[in-house]
N, C-alpha and C positions, 0 to 999 in steps of 0.2 A: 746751486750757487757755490762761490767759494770763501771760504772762509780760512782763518788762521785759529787749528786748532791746538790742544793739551793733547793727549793719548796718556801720559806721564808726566810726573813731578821731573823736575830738575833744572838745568842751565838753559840760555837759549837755544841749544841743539833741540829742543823738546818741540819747538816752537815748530810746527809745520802745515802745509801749504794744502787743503782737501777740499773736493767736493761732496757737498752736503747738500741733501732736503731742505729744500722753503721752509721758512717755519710760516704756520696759520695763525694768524694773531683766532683769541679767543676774545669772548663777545667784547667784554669789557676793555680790549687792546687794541694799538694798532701797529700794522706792519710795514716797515719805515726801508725804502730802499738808502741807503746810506752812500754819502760823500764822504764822508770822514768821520775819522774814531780818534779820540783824544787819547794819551798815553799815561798812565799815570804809576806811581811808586806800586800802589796796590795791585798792580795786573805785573808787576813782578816779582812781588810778593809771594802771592797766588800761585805762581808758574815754579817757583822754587819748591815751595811746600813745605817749606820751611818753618809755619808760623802756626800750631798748634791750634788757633783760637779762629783761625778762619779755614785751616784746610777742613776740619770737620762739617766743614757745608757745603763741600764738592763733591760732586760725583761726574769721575772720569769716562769718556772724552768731555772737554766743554772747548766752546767758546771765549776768548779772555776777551776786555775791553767795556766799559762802562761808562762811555763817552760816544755821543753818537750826533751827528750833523745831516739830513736828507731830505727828503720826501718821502708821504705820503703814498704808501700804494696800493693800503690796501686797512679799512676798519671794520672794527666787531660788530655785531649786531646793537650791541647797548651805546656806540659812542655816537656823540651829537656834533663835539664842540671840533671836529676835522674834516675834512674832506680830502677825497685823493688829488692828489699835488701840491696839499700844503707842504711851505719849507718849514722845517721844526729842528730840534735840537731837544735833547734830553737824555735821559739815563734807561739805559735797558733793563730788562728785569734781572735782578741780581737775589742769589746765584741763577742763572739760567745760562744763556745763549747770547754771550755777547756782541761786543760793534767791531772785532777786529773780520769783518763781513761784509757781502753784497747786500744782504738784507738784516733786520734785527725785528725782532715782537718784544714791546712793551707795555704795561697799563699805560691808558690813555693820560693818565693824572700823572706819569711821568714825564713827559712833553709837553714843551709848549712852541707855536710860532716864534720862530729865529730870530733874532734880532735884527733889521731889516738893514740895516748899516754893515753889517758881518757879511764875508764871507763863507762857505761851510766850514774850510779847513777855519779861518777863525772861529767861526760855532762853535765847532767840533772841539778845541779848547777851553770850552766854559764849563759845560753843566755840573762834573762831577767835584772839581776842585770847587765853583763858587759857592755849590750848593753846600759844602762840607763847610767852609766862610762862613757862610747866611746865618746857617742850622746853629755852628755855634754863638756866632755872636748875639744874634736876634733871639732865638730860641732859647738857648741853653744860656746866656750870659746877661740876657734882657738892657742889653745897651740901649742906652738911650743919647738923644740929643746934648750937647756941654759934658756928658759923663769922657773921665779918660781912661785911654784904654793901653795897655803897653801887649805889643804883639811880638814874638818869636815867633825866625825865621819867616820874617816880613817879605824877601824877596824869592820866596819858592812860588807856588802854582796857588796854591789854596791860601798864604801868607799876602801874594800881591793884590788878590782880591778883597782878601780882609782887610788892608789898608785903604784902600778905595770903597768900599763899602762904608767903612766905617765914618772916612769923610761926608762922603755924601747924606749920612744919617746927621752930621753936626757934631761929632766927637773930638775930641781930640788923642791924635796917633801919636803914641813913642814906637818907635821900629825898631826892631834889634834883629842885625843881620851881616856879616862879615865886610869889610872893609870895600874890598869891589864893589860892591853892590850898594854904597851909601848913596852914593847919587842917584841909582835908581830908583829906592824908596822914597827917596825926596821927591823925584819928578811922578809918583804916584801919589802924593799929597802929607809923607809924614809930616807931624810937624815937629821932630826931635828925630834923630836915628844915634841910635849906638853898636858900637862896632864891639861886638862880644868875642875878638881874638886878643883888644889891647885896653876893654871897659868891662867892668864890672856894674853890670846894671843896678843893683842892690847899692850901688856909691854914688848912685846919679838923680835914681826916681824913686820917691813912695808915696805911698796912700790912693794909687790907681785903685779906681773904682772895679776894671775889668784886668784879667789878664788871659789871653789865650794863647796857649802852647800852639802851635804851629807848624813848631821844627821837628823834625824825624828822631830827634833826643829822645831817648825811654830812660829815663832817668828821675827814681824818687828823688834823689838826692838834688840835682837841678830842680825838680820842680817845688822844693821847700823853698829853696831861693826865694824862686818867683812870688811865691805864697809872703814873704817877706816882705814885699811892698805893694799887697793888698791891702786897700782899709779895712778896717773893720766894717761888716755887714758886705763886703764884695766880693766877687767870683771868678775863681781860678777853672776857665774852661781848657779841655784836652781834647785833639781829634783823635790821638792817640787811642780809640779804644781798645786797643788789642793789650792796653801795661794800666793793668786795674794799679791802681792806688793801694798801697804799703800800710802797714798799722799807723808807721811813723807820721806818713802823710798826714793818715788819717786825723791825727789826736795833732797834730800841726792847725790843722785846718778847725780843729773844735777849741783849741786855746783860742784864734786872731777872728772866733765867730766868722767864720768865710766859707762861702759856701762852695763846694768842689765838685765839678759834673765832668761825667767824658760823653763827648757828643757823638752820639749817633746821626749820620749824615741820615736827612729827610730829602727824597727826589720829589719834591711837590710843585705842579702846574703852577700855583697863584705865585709861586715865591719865583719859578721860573721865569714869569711873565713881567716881575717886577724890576729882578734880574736887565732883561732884553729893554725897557725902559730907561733905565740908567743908562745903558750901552747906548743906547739910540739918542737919549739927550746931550752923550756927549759927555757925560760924567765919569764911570768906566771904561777906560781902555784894553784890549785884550793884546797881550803879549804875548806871540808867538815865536818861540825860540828857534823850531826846525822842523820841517813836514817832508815828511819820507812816504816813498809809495811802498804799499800794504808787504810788496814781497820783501820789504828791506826791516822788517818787524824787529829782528835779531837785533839788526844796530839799532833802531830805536830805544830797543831794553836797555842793549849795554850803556848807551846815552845817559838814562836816564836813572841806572844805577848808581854812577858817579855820584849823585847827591848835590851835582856843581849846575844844574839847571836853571837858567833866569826865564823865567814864565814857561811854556807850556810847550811841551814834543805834540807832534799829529802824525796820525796814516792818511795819507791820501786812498783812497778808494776808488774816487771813481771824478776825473775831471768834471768842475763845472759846469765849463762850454762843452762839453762832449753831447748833450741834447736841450732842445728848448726847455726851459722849464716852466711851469706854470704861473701864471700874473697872481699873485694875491690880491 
């Protein structure tokens, strides 16, 4: 098959075009012919090697891409809940072999059925951004219903979902996300937006229940801010986990009793499933910003390095209508 792999760290020259071995999903996995591979900050991260705290979990050559949109081709002896031709969407196993691919293996509990309303390239935009959203706000930040939430960099990948997520749960959203892009967080449901080039959030809002970092910012000093207009007994979540928390933070966050988590993203089926519910009711929309075929990978990185991204890059893989596919 062919894939886009690593051989070496460095700039998109590294990024190249090879034919590889099938992988065999093992009992508990399954092996997912793939339409589309989502793009995301961390798959050029990774490719630079530049980041101390995740290059220590590669081992070169690999596969990059942890977004994956297909069918079904092939399950382990232990999985029940698939069969070959379901359409799915989910997250490859990471580190392993990822979705910049003709095919990808991953636990089965990483996937679920597509959202039947999506297209793949749309799918292929969800899993790993919403799921890093979900994991922290649900998860690590236990938002609930009438609680408010103030989100940074509301109009990126994993930001545009947390705002819409967070409506749909019954919250109320402050947005905070550069001037362009105000209209757009609106028409994903904030119900406040602040423009962090000509507002000082800390002059506008406090006593938010939640606050989830969002933005690409690695900044203790920003995120005391934040910590500023949490109430007391509330939680300052980070997807950042790569920028552990400072002493300062730390003894910040134990004066205003506020509890500080950095969220590890969870690829879990039931949260996937929940996910593709929303989408399908019509509640979450997925914004696709630009879908490049697989050999054009380079530009897609450089794209998406800019940091100027409104919702979600995709590879196309493997056209739709290029074969029947299976009726669910």
């Amino acid at each position: 098959m062919k894939a886009i792999r690593i051989n070496e760290f460095g700039g998109t020259e590294v990024l190249k075009m090879e034919d590889i071995e099938r992988p065999v999903p093992l009992a508990d996995e399954i092996l997912v012919k793939l339409y589309a591979s989502g793009v995301n900050p961390v798959d050029w991260v990774i490719r630079s090697g530049t980041n101390d705290s995740l290059r220590q979990y590669f081992t070169l050559p690999m596969t990059l891409g942890w977004d994956a949109a297909g069918t079904v081709e092939e399950i382990g002896c232990d999985v029940s809940d698939f069969q070959k031709g379901d359409a799915v969407y989910g997250v490859p196993n990471f580190p392993g072999d990822g979705s910049y691919a003709e095919y990808c293996v991953a636990k089965a509990t990483q996937f679920a059925l597509k959202p039947s309303t999506l297209s793949f390239n749309e799918a292929a935009g969800v899993p790993l951004a919403a799921l890093t959203g979900w994991t922290a706000m649900f998860h690590y930040g236990k938002l609930k219903s009438g609680q408010r939430i103030l989100i940074q960099g509301a109009s990126g990948g994993v930001g545009g979902f947390a705002v819409q997520f967070a409506k749909a749960r019954g919250a109320y959203v402050i947005a905070v996300a550069s001037a362009q892009n105000l209209d757009y967080i609106k028409e994903l449901g904030a119900d406040e937006v602040i423009d962090y080039t000509t507002q000082n959030f800390e002059d506008l809002v406090s006593d938010v229940d939640l606050v989830l970092e969002a933005s690409p910012i690695r900044d203790n000093a920003e995120r005391i801010r934040a910590i500023s207009v949490v109430k007391e007994g509330g939680i300052f979540v980070t997807v950042n986990t790569d920028f552990p928390f400072d002493d300062e933070l730390m003894e910040t966050l134990a004066n205003k009793n506020v509890t500080g988590e950095l969220s590890a993203n969870q690829p879990r089926k039931d949260w996937l499933e929940e996910i593709a519910q929303l989408i399908d009711e019509g509640k979450v929309k997925v914004n696709i910003s630009k879908v490049f075929p697989l050999q054009d990978v380079a530009e897609a990185h450089r794209e998406s390095e800019t940091w100027h991204v409104r919702g979600k890059l995709v590879l196309e893989i493997k056209k739709e209508n290029s074969e029947k596919l299976s009726v669910l």
